[in-house]
Structure formats: C-alpha cells, structure tokens
C-alpha positions in Angstrom: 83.6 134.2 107.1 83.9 132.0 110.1 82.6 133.0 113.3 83.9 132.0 116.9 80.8 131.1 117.8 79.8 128.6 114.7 83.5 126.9 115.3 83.0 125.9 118.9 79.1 125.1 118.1 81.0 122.6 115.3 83.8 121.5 118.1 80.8 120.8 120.9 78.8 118.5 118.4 82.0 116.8 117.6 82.7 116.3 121.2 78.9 115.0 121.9 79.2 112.7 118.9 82.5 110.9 119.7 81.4 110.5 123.5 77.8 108.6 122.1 80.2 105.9 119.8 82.1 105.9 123.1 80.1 105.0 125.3 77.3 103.0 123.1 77.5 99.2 121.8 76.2 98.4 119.0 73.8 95.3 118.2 75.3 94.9 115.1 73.2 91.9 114.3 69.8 94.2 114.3 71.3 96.6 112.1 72.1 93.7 109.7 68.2 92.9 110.1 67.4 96.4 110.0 69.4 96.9 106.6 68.5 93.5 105.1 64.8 94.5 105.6 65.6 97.8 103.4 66.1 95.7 100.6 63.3 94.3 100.4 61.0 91.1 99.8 62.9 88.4 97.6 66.4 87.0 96.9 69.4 88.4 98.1 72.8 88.9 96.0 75.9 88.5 98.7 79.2 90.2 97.4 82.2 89.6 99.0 85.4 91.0 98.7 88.5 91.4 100.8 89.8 95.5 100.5 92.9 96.9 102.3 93.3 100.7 103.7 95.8 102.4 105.0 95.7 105.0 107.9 99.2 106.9 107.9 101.1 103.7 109.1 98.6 101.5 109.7 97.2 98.8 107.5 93.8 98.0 107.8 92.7 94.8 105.8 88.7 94.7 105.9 86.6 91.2 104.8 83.4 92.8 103.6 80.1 91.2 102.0 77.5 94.2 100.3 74.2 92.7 100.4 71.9 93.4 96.9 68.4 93.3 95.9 67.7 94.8 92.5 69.3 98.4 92.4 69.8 98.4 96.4 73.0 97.4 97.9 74.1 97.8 101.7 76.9 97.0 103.5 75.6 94.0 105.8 78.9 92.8 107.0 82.6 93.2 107.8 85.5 91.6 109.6 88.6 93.1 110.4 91.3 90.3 109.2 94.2 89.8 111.3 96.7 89.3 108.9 98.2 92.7 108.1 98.3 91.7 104.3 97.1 89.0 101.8 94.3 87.2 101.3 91.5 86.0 103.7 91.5 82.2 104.2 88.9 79.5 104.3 88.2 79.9 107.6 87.4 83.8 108.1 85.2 83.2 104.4 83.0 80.3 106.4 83.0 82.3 109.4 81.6 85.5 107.8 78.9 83.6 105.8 77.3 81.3 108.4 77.1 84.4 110.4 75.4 86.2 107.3 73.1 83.0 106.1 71.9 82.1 109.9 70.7 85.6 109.7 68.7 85.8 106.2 67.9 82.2 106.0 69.4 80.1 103.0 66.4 80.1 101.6 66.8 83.8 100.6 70.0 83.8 99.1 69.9 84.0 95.4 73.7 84.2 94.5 77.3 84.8 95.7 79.8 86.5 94.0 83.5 86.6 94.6 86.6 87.7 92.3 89.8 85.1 91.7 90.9 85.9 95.4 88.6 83.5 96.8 89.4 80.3 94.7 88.4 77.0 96.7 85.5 75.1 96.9 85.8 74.1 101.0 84.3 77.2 102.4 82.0 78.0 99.3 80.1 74.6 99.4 79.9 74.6 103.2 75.8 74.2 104.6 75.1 76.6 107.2 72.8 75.3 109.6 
C-alpha cells in the first residue's frame, strides 16, 4: 500500500534530482580519468561500436567506445552521431579516438576492437599525438 506521503517524498527527490543535471556541467573528461583509473594498472582494451535507440519517434544513433581491463569494462566514451541512421564515418571514428588516446596515453592501449561496420584502414592507422 502506497502512502501519500511516500509518493510526494518519491516526486520531491525526482524534482531535486532533475534540477542538479539541470543546472550542473559535467567535466566529462575527469570522469573518463576517474573511470579509466577504476580499471586499473596495465593495458587497456577499447571497444567500439556504433548502437541506435529509439525514443517514441526519435532516433538516437550513439558512437560508443567501453574501455576493458581484465573482467572490468566501463563506458569511457560516447558521441551522439548526427546522421539519423547508418553508419559512423572516418571522421567521427578519428575524432572519438584521438580524444580517447590523448587521454590514456598510446602507450596504454593494448587493443581495439571493432565489428565489420567499421571497415577502412584511414582512421584505424591514424597516430594520435
């Protein structure tokens, strides 16, 4: 049974919540740091894969690299794509992992994986600097 009181107590945390991810910004290159320091000490495994989601009638299509170390995997980075459908091009791929390898350091990369979507060589052989 549901009580008046519990009901607004659930409504006023609600309200509080969406007013702080309002009215915050988020850094969110420290919590990339933040998460990539969960991981751990040693080489990192960068997954990437483009995902689409719809919302009613909205299509969302999401460029997203998981970050792995052994059995711990985070969600380091994502990019909203512009295009409402289709594949990501060369561009947003060498976009997305300079940003992710100037932050790590190449030297802690281990591997990347990517499924058939992301065929090409331009933006996988690219040095980031």
């Amino acid at each position: 049974m549901k009580l008046e009181g519990d009901t607004l107590q659930v409504k006023s945390i609600t309200h509080r919540l969406e007013d702080f991810f309002r009215e915050v910004e988020f850094d969110y290159e420290t919590i990339a740091l933040l998460l990539i320091f969960c991981l751990g000490k040693g080489k990192i495994r960068l997954c990437i894969d483009r995902t689409e989601w719809d919302f009613g009638t909205s299509q969302v299509n999401i460029l997203m690299v998981i970050a792995c170390n052994g059995a711990r995997q985070v969600p380091l980075y994502w990019e909203l794509l512009d295009n409402k459908s289709g594949n990501s091009n060369a561009d947003d791929r060498i976009a997305v992992l300079e940003k992710i390898v100037n932050l790590i350091g190449l030297e802690r990369l281990g591997i990347l994986i990517a499924d058939r979507e992301f065929i090409g060589h331009r933006w996988a052989v690219r040095r980031c600097d």
